[in-house]
LUMVOKE-969131 format. One record per residue (C-alpha): y, z negated, x negated. Coordinates in Angstrom, 3 decimals, always signed. Layout:
<drenvos>
DRENVO        y        z        x
DRENVO        Y        Z        X
...
</drenvos>
This chain:
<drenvos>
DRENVO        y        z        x
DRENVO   +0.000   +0.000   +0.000
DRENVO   +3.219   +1.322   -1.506
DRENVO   +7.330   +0.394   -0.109
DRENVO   +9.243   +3.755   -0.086
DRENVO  +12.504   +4.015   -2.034
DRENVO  +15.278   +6.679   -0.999
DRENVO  +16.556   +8.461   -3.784
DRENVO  +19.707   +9.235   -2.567
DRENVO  +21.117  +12.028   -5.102
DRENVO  +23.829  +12.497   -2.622
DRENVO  +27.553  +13.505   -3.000
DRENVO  +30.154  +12.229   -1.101
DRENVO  +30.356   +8.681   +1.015
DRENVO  +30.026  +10.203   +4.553
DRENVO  +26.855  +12.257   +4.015
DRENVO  +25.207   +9.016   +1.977
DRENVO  +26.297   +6.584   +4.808
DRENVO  +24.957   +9.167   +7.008
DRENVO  +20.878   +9.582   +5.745
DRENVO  +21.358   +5.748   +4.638
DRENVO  +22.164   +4.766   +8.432
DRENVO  +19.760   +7.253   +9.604
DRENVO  +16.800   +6.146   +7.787
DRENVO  +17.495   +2.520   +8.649
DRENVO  +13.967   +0.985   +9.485
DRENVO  +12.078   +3.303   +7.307
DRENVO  +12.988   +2.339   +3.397
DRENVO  +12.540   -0.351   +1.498
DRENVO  +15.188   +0.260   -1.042
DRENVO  +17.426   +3.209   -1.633
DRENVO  +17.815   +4.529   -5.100
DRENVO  +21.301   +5.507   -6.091
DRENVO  +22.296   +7.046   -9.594
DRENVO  +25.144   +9.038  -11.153
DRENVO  +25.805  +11.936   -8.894
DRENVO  +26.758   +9.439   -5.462
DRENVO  +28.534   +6.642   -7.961
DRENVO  +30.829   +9.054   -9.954
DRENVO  +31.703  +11.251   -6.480
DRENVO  +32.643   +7.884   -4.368
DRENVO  +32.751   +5.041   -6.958
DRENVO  +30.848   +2.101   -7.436
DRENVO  +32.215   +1.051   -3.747
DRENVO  +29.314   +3.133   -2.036
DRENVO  +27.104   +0.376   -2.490
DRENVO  +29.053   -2.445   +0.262
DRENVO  +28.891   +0.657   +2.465
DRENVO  +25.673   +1.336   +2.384
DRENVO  +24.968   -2.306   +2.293
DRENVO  +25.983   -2.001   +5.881
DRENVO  +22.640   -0.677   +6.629
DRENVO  +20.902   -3.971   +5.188
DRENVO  +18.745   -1.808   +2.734
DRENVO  +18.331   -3.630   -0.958
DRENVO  +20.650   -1.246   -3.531
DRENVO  +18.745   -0.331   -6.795
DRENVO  +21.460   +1.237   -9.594
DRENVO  +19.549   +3.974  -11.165
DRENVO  +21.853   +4.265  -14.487
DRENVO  +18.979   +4.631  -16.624
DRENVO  +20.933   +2.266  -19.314
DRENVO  +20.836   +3.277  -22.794
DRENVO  +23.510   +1.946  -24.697
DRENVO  +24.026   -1.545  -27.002
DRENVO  +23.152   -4.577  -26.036
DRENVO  +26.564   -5.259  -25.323
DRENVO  +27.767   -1.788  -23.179
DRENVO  +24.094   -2.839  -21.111
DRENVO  +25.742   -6.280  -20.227
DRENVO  +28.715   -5.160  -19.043
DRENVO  +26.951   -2.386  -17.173
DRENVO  +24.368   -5.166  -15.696
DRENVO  +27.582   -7.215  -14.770
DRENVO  +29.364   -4.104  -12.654
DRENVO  +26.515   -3.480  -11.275
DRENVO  +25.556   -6.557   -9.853
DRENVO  +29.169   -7.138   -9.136
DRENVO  +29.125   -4.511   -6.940
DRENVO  +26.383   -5.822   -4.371
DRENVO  +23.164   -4.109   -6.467
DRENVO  +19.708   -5.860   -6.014
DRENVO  +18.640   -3.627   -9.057
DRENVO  +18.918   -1.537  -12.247
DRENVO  +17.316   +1.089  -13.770
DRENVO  +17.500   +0.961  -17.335
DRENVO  +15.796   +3.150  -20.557
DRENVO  +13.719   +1.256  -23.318
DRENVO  +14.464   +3.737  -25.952
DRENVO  +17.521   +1.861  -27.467
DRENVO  +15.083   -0.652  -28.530
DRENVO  +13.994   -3.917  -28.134
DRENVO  +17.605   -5.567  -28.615
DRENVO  +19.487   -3.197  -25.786
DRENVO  +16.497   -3.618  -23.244
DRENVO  +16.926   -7.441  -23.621
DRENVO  +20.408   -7.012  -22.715
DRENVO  +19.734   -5.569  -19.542
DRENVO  +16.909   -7.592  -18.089
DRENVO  +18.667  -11.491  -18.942
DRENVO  +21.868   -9.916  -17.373
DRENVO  +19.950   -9.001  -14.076
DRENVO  +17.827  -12.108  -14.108
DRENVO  +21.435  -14.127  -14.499
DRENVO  +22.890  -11.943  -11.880
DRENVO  +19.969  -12.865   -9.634
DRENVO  +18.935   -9.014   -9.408
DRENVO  +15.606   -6.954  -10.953
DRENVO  +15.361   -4.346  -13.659
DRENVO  +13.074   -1.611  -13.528
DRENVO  +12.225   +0.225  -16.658
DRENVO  +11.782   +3.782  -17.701
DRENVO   +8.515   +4.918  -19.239
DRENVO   +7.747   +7.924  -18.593
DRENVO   +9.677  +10.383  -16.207
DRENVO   +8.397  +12.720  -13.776
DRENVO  +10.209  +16.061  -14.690
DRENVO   +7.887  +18.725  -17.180
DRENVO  +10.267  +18.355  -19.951
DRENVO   +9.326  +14.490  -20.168
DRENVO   +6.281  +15.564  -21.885
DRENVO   +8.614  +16.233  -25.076
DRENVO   +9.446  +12.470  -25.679
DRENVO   +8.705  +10.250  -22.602
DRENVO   +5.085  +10.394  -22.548
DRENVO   +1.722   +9.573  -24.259
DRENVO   +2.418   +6.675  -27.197
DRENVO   +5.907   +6.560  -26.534
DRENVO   +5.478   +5.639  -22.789
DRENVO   +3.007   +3.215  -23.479
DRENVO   +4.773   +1.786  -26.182
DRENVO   +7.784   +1.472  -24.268
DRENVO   +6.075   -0.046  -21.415
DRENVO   +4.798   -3.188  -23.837
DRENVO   +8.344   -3.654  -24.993
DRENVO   +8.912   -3.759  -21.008
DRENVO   +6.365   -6.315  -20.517
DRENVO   +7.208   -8.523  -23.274
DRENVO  +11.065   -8.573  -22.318
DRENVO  +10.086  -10.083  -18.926
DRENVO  +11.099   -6.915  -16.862
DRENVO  +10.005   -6.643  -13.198
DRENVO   +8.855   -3.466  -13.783
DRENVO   +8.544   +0.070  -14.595
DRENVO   +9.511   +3.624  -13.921
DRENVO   +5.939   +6.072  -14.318
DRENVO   +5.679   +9.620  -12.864
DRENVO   +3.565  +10.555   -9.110
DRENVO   +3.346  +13.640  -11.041
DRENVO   +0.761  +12.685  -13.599
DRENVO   -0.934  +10.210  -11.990
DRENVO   -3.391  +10.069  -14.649
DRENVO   -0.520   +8.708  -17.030
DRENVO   +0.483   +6.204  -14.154
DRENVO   -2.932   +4.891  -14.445
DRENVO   -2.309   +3.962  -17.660
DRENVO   +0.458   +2.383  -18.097
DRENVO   -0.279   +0.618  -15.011
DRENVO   -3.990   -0.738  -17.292
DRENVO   -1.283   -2.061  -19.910
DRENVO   +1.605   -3.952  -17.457
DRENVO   -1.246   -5.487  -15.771
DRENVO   -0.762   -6.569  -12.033
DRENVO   +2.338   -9.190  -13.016
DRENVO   +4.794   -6.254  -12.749
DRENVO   +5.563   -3.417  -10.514
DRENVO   +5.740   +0.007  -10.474
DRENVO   +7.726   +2.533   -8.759
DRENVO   +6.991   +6.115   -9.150
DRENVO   +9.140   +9.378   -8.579
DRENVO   +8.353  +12.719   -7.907
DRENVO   +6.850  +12.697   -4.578
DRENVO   +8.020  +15.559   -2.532
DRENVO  +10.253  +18.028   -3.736
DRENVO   +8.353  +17.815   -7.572
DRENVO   +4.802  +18.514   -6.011
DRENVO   +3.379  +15.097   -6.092
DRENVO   +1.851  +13.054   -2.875
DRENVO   +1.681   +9.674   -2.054
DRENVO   -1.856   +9.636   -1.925
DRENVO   -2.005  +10.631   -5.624
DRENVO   -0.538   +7.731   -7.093
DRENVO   -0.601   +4.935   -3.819
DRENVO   -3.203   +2.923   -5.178
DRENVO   -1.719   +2.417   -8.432
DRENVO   +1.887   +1.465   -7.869
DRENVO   +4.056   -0.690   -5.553
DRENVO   +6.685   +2.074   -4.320
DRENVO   +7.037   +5.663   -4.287
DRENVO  +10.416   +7.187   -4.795
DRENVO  +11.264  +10.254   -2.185
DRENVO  +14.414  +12.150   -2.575
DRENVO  +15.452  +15.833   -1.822
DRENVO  +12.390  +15.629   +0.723
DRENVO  +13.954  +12.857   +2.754
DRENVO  +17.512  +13.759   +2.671
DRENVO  +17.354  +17.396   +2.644
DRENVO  +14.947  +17.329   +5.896
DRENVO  +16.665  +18.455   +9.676
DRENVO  +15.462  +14.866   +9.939
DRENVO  +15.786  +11.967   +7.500
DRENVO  +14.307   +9.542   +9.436
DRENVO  +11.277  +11.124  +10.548
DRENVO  +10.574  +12.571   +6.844
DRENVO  +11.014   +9.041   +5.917
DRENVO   +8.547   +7.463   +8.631
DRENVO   +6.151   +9.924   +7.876
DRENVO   +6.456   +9.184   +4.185
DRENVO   +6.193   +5.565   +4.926
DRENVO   +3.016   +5.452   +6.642
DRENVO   +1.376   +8.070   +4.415
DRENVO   +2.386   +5.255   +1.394
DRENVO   +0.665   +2.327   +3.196
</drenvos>
């Protein structure tokens, strides 16, 4: 049984308010990254809060440990349950971002491997699983693996154990089903497929019960 995150890759506040109020009933988070905050602002967040849907930041932070505080603290200012963040920056940076979302009361999710083909270049194999130990032993909530390999989501779900969660992208629009990766994570992340559709909230209930 997996929750179903909105990824809502979105531009402007009306149409974002509009699939977010639409869908109400039928998410369990909704996703929101650079192309809704930069068109709207980080104010998007109290107005979609409106629809009493948890808010995860998907920033995918890479940056100093001190540039990921400050991000953490915006972000959480702002009304966010969660953050996305990258491990790459190392050990240090990643630390950085999970103590400023446990202070902030909030989660952090980290990337591990992505769901796109060119992830196969860098964000994959030892590198994934790698980065997914370093997620483990900062005392993250959880991790970011791809629906699209579900093979690969297998494994990194044998080295997090059952402590942490995973959420996994690519259902939909990339090709991959919630059947293919269900049993191995704790949410699916839907985008283009759910607010693209004539109607959000029925792509999203039929999503939902298809994840459980």
């Amino acid at each position: 049984m997996a929750d179903l995150l909105l990824a809502l890759d979105v531009k402007g506040k009306a149409e974002a308010v509009r699939v977010a109020a639409a869908c109400a009933g039928e998410l369990d988070a909704i996703k929101i990254g650079y192309p809704l905050v930069l068109s709207t602002g980080l104010g998007i967040v109290k107005d979609l809060a409106k629809s009493e849907i948890p808010i995860i930041a998907d920033f995918k932070v890479a940056d100093i440990p001190n540039t990921n505080s400050l991000i953490c603290e915006e972000v959480f200012g702002a009304g966010c349950a969660g953050i996305i963040t990258h491990a790459f920056c190392g050990s240090d940076s990643l630390a950085a971002c999970v103590d400023a979302s446990h202070d902030h009361g909030g989660v952090c999710f980290v990337v591990c491997e992505m769901s796109h083909p060119g992830a196969l270049d860098f964000l994959s194999g030892e590198n994934a699983e790698r980065m997914a130990r370093m997620a483990k032993a900062a005392g993250a909530d959880g991790i970011i693996a791809p629906a699209t390999r579900p093979e690969r989501t297998a494994t990194l779900r044998g080295i997090i154990g059952s402590s942490m969660k995973i959420y996994s992208p690519g259902v939909g629009a990339q090709g991959a089903q919630p059947e293919d990766v269900k049993k191995y994570v704790d949410g699916i992340i839907v985008g283009r497929a759910i607010y693209e559709a004539a109607d959000p909230k029925a792509a999203a209930h039929e999503f939902r019960v298809r994840a459980r």
